[in-house]
C-alpha positions as CSV (number, residue, x, y, z in Angstrom):
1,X,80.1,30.4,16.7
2,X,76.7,28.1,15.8
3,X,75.1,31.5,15.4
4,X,77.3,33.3,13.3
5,X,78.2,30.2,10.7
6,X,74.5,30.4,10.3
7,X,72.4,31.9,6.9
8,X,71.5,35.4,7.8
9,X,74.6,35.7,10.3
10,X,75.6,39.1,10.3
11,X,72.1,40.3,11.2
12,X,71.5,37.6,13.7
13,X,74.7,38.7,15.7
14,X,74.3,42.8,15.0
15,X,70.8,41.4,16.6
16,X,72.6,39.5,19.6
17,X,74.7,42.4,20.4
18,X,72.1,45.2,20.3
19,X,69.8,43.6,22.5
20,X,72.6,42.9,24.9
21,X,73.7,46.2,24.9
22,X,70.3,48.5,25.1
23,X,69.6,46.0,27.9
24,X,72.3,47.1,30.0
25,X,72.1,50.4,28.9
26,X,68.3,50.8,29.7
27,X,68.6,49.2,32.8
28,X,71.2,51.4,34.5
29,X,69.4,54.6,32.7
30,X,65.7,53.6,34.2
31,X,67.3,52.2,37.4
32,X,69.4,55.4,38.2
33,X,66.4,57.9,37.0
34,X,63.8,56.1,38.4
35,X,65.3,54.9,41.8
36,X,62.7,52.6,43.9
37,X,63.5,49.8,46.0
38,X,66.4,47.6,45.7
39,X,66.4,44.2,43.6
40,X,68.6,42.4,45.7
41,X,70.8,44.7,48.0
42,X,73.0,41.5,49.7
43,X,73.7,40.4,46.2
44,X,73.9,43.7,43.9
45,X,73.1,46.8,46.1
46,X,73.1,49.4,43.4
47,X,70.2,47.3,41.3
48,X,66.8,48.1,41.7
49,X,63.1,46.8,40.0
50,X,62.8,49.7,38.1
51,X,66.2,48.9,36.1
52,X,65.7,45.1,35.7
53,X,61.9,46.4,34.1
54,X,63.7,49.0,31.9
55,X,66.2,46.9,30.5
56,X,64.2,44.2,29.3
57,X,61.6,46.9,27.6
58,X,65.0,48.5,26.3
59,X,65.9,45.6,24.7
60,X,62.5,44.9,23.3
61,X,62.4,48.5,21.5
62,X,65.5,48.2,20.4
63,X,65.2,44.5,18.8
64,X,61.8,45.9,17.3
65,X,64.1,48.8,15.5
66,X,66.9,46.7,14.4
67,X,64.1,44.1,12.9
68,X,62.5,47.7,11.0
69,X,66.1,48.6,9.8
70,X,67.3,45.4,8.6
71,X,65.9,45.6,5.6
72,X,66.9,49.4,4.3
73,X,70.7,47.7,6.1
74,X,70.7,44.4,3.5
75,X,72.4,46.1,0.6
76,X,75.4,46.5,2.8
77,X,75.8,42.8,3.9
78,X,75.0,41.7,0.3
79,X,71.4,40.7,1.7
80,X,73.0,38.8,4.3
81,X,70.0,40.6,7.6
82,X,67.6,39.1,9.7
83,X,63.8,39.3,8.3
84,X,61.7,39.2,11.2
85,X,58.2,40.3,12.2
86,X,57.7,42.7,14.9
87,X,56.3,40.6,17.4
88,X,58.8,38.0,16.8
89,X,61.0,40.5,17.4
90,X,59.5,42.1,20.6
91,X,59.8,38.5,22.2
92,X,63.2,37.6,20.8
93,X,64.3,41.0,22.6
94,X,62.5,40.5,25.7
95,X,63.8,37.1,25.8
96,X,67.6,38.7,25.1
97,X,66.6,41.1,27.8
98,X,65.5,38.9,30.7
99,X,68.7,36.2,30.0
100,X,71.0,39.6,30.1
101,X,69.5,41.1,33.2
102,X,69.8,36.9,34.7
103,X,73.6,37.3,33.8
104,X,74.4,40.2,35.3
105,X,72.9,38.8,38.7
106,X,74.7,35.6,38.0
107,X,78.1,37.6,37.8
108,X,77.3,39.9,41.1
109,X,76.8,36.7,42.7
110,X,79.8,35.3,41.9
111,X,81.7,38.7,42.9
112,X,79.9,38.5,46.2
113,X,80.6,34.8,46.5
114,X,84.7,35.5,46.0
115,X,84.6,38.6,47.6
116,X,85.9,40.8,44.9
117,X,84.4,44.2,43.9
118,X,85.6,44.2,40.2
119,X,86.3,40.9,37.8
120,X,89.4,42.9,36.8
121,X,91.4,46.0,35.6
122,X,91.8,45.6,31.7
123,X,89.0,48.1,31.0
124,X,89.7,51.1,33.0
125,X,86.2,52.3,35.0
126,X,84.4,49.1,34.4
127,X,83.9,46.3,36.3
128,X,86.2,44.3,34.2
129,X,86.2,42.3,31.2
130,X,83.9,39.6,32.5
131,X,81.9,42.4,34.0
132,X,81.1,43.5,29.8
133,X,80.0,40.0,28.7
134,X,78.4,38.3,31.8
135,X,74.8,39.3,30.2
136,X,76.3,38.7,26.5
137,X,77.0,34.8,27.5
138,X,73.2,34.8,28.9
139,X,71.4,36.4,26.1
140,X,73.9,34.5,23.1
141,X,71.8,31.1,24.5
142,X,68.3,32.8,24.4
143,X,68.9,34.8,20.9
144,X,70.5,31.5,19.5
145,X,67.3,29.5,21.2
146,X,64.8,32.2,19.6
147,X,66.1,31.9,16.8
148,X,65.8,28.1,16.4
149,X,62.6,27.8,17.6
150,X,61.3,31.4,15.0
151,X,63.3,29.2,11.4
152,X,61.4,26.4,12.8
153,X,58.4,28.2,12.0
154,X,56.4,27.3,15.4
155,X,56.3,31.1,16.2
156,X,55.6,33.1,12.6
């Protein structure tokens, strides 16, 4: 809610959920191709190294493009886009990336620790609903945090 009654919302939160989102993507894409040793095969035993390095770089190539785009985007939210650097923007995704990747683990552990295999059955073939947000409520704290600390102007 803080980061979407903020100036520059919309971009901010088509920020958030892109991140969040080429993140997971990336890291199941990298992590099935490129196999390797498990992460943590008590915990999660389908996760490997290769998958929790792809999805952070994911979502750092992916902030980097939304930060390009925003500007050719701002007609359509009357202006209303994020105007970044590139950098900024590579850190503010890798940041997203890493607090995704840490609340995905957080939500296998909590599986393991109940002893359930999904979080539930609202979204047929998924892990449930929790199972689609556990890295959103992770990376909504780091993109908010980046975001506070880059209008602050300690990181342009």
């Amino acid at each position: 809610t803080w980061l979407r009654s903020m100036p520059n919302a919309i971009g901010w939160t088509i920020l958030l959920f892109a991140i969040t989102w080429s993140a997971d993507i990336f890291a199941y894409v990298v992590g099935s191709s490129l196999k390797g040793p498990k992460l943590w095969p008590s915990l999660s035993p389908n996760k490997t190294w290769s998958g929790l390095i792809g999805g952070p770089l994911g979502a750092m190539a992916t902030s980097v493009a939304v930060a390009e785009l925003a500007p050719l985007i701002a007609g359509i939210w009357h202006n209303s886009t994020i105007r970044i650097g590139l950098v900024a923007a590579a850190l503010i995704g890798l940041a997203g990336g890493v607090a995704t990747m840490a609340g995905d683990l957080c939500e296998s552990m909590l599986k393991r620790r109940f002893g359930v295999k999904d979080s539930g059955d609202l979204i047929p073939g998924h892990g449930g609903l929790f199972d689609r947000v556990d890295g959103l409520m992770f990376a909504v704290l780091a993109v908010a945090g980046a975001r506070l600390i880059y209008e602050s102007g300690w990181a342009r």
